[in-house]
C-alpha positions in Angstrom: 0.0 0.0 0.0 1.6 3.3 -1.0 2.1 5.8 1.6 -0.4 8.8 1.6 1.1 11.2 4.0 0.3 14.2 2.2 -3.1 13.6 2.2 -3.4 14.1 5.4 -3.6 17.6 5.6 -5.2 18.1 2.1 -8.4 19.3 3.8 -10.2 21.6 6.6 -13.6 22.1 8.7 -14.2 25.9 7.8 -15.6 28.1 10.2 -17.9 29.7 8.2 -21.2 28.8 8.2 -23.0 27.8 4.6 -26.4 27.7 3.9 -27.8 25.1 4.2 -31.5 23.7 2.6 -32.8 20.9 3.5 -35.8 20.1 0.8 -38.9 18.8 2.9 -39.4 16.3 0.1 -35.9 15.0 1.5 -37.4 15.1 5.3 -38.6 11.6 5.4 -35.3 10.0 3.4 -33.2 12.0 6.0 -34.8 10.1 9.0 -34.3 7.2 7.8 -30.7 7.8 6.5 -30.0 8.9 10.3 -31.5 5.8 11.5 -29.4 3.5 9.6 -26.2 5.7 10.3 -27.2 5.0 14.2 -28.0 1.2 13.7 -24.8 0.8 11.4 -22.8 3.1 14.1 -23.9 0.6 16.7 -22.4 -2.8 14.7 -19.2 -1.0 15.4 -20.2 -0.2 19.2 -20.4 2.9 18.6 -23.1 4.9 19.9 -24.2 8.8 19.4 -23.6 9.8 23.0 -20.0 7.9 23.2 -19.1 10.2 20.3 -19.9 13.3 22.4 -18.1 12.2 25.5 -14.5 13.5 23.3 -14.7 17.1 21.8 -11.7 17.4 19.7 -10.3 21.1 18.2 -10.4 22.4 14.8 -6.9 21.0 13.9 -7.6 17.2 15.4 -10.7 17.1 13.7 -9.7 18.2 10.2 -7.0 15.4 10.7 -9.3 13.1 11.6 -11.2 13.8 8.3 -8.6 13.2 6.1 -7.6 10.0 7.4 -10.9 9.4 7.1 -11.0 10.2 3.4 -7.9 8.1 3.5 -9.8 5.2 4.8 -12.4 5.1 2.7 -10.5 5.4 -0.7 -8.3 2.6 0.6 -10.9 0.4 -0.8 -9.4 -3.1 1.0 -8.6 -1.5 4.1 -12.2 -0.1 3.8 -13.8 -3.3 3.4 -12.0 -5.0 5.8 -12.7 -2.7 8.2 -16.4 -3.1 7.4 -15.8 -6.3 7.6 -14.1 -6.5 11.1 -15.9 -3.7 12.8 -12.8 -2.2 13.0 -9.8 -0.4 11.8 -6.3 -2.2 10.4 -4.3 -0.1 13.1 -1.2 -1.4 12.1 -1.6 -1.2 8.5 -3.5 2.1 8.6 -0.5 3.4 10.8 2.0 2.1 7.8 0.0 4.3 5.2 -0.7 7.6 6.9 2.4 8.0 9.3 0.2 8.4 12.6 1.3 6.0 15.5 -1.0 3.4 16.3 -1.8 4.7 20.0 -3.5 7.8 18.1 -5.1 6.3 15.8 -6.5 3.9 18.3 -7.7 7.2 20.2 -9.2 8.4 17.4 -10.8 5.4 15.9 -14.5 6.1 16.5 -14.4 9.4 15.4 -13.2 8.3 12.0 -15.4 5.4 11.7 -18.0 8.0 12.2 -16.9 10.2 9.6 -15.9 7.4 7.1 -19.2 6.1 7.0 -20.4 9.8 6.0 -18.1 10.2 3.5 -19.1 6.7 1.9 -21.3 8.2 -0.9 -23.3 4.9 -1.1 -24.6 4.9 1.9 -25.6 8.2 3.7 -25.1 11.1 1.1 -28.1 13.5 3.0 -26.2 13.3 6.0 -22.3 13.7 4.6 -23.1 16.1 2.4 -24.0 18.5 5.8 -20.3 18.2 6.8 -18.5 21.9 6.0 -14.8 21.9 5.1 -12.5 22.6 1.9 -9.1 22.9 0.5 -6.3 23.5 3.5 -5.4 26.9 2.0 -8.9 28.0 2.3 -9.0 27.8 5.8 -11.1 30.4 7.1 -11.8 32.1 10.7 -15.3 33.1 11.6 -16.6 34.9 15.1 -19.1 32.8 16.6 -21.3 32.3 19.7 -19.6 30.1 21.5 -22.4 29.6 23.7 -25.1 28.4 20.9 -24.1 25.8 18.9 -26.3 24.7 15.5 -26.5 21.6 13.6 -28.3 18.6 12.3 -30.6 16.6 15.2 -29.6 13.0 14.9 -31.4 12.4 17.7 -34.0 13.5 20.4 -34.4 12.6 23.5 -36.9 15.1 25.7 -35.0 18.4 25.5 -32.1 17.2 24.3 -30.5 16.8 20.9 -27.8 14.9 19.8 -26.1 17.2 16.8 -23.9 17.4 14.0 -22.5 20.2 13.4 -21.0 21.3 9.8 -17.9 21.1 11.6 -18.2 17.6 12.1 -19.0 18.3 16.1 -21.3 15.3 17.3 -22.9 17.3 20.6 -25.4 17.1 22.8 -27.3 20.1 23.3 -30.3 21.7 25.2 -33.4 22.2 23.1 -36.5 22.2 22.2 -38.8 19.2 20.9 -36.7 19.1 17.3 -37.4 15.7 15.4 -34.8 13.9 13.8 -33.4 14.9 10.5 -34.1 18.9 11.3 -31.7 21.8 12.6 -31.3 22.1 16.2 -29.6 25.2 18.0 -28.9 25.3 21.6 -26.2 25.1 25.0 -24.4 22.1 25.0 -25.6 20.3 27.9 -23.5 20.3 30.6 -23.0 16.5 32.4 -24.9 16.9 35.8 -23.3 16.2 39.0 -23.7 12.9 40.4 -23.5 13.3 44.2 -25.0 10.1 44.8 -21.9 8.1 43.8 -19.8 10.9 46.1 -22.3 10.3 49.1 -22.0 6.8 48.5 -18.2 6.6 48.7 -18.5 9.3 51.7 -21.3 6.8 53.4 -19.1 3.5 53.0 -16.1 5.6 54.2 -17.6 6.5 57.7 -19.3 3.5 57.8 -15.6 1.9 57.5 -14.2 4.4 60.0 -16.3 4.1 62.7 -16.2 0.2 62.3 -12.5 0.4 62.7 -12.4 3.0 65.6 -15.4 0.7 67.1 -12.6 -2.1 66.9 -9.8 -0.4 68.3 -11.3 0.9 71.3 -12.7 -2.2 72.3 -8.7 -3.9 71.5 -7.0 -4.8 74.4 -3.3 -3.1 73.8 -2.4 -3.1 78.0 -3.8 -4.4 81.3 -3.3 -3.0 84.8 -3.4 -5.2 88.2 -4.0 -3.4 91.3 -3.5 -5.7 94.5 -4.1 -4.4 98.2 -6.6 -6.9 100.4 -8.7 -6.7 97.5 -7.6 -7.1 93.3 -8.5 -5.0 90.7 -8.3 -6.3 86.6 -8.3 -3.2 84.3 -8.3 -3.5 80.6 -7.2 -0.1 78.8 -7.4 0.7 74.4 -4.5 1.6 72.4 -5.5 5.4 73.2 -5.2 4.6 77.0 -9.6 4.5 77.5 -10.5 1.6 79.5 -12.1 -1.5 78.4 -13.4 -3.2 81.4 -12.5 -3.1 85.0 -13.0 -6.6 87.1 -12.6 -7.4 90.4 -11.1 -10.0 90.6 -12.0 -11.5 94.4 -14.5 -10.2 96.8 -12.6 -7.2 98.2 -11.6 -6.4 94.9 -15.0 -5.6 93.4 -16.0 -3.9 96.5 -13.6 -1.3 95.0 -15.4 -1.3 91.6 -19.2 -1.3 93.2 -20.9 2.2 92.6 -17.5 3.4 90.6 -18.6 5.0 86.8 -15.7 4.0 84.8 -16.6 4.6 81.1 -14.8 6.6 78.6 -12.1 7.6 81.4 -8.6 7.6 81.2 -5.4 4.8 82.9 -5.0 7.7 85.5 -8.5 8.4 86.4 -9.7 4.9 86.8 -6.2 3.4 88.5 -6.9 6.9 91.4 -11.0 5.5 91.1 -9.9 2.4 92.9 -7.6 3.2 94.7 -10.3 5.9 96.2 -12.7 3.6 96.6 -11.3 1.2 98.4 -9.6 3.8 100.9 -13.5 5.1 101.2 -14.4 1.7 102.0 -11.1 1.1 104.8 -10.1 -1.4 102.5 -6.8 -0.1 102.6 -5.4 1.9 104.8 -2.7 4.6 105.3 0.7 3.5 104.9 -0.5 0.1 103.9 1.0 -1.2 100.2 -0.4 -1.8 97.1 1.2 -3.1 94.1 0.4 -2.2 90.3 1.6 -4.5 88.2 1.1 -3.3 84.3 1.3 -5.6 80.9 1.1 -4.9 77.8 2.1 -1.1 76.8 4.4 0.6 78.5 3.0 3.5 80.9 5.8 6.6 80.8 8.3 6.9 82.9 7.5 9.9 84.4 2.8 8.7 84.4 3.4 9.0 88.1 5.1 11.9 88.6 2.3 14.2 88.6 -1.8 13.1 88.3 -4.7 11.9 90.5 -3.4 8.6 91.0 0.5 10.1 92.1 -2.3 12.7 94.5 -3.8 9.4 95.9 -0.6 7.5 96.5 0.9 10.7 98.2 -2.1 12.0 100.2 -2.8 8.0 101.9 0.7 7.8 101.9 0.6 4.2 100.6 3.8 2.0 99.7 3.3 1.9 95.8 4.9 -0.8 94.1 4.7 -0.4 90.4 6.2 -3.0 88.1 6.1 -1.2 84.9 6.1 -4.5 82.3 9.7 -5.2 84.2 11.2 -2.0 84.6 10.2 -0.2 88.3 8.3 2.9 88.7 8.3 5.4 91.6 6.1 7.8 93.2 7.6 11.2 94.4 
């Protein structure tokens, strides 16, 4: 196949607008052109709104027309790609010089317009696309805001267009029927904020399950013994879990005591209170704390309400820090 570089920039979409006529005897061969330009569209899985998902500029598009006139002349690379529903990359790449990556990118787009430019099969419709020579290239002022073009299809107030610059969009409209000219804004997409509320939804939903877990996880345990023993199970942010007494005495010092949502300080001076309240200890007596699991610092019991309890009863603290000896000053 003999290269055809050249041609690729032989032709351009021109700015400025013809007129156009469209005969009403043509009205009802128009429809049904457009509906087999959609149904043949679709073999190749290609549909009108996946072809205004990509808006190319002026200079993309007018290459994309000439390979697409390249395409089609190719008459075996044509017919093979009718054949296969899709485009020869690789050999299409050898002929025009465009890397296959592109042309991949670009490969609806020129099915769309090689199917137009195939005078057999939808003349009404390709004959609406505007362009000419390269060095005829024109510049009009338009409104960027209104766009104009043939209604390929309607759905409620909105059209799907071509425009005589071989635009496919999708604009706001009136009730135009197929086959007519439709002007409008091109519909914005709306905004989904159910799939963002969703994400947001599973994400707290995650959250709180995993601060839910950690709070109730066990990261260190504190023993206090006197007469009586005290279990108490604290979270990796140093909340407490559970508080047991473990023997009679010991949940004498836990009876009446609210220990929820408090801290290894407040609920190790809570029993220690309660069972100096109760003359389960006594002044000068000893106690021993014996902690597992996380280390507490080395200086948790130099200030605090348990270091205040410890002082004021003046009890005999032994602390056994997970091996390593803590005292109270």
């Amino acid at each position: 196949m003999v290269k055809r570089v050249l041609d690729k920039n032989r032709y351009v979409f021109l700015e400025k607008p013809t007129m156009q006529v469209l005969h009403k005897e043509e009205d009802e061969l128009r429809v049904l052109e457009i509906q087999s330009y959609l149904k043949k569209l679709k073999e190749f899985n290609i549909t009108i709104s996946s072809l205004t998902k990509t808006q190319h500029d002026k200079k993309d598009r007018s290459l994309i027309l000439n390979l697409a006139m390249i395409l089609v002349s190719e008459k075996k690379l044509w017919e093979k790609t009718l054949e296969d529903k899709r485009i020869p990359l690789k050999s299409f790449s050898r002929i025009v010089e465009e890397p296959v990556f592109e042309l991949k990118e670009w490969q609806n787009q020129i099915i769309a317009y090689s199917l137009l430019l195939d005078e057999e099969k939808f003349p009404l419709i390709g004959k609406y696309l505007h362009y000419g020579a390269s060095e005829k290239e024109d510049s009009f002022l338009r409104d960027a805001n209104m766009n104009r073009g043939l209604s390929l299809l309607t759905k409620g107030r909105s059209s799907y267009i071509l425009t005589s610059q071989g635009q496919f969009l999708k604009i706001r409209t009136e009730d135009i029927p197929s086959g007519h000219m439709a002007s409008g804004k091109i519909e914005r997409k709306k905004l989904n904020i159910v799939t963002p509320l969703i994400v947001l939804l599973v994400s707290v939903v995650f959250l709180v399950g995993l601060y839910v877990t950690l709070s109730r996880r066990v990261s260190q345990t504190i023993i206090l013994k006197a007469v009586g023993e005290v279990k108490m199970d604290f979270n990796p942010w140093g909340d407490v879990v559970d508080v047991i007494g473990i023997n009679t005495a010991g949940r004498s010092f836990v009876e009446g005591a609210e220990f929820e949502d408090k801290d290894i300080d407040t609920v190790l001076a809570e029993i220690i209170e309660q069972a100096y309240i109760k003359e389960i200890i006594r002044e000068k007596e000893e106690i021993t704390v014996l902690v597992s699991g996380d280390f507490l610092p080395e200086d948790f019991f130099k200030s605090g309400k348990t270091r205040d309890r410890i002082l004021s009863y003046q009890l005999n603290a032994k602390i056994n820090n997970n091996g390593s000896f803590l005292i109270v000053e």
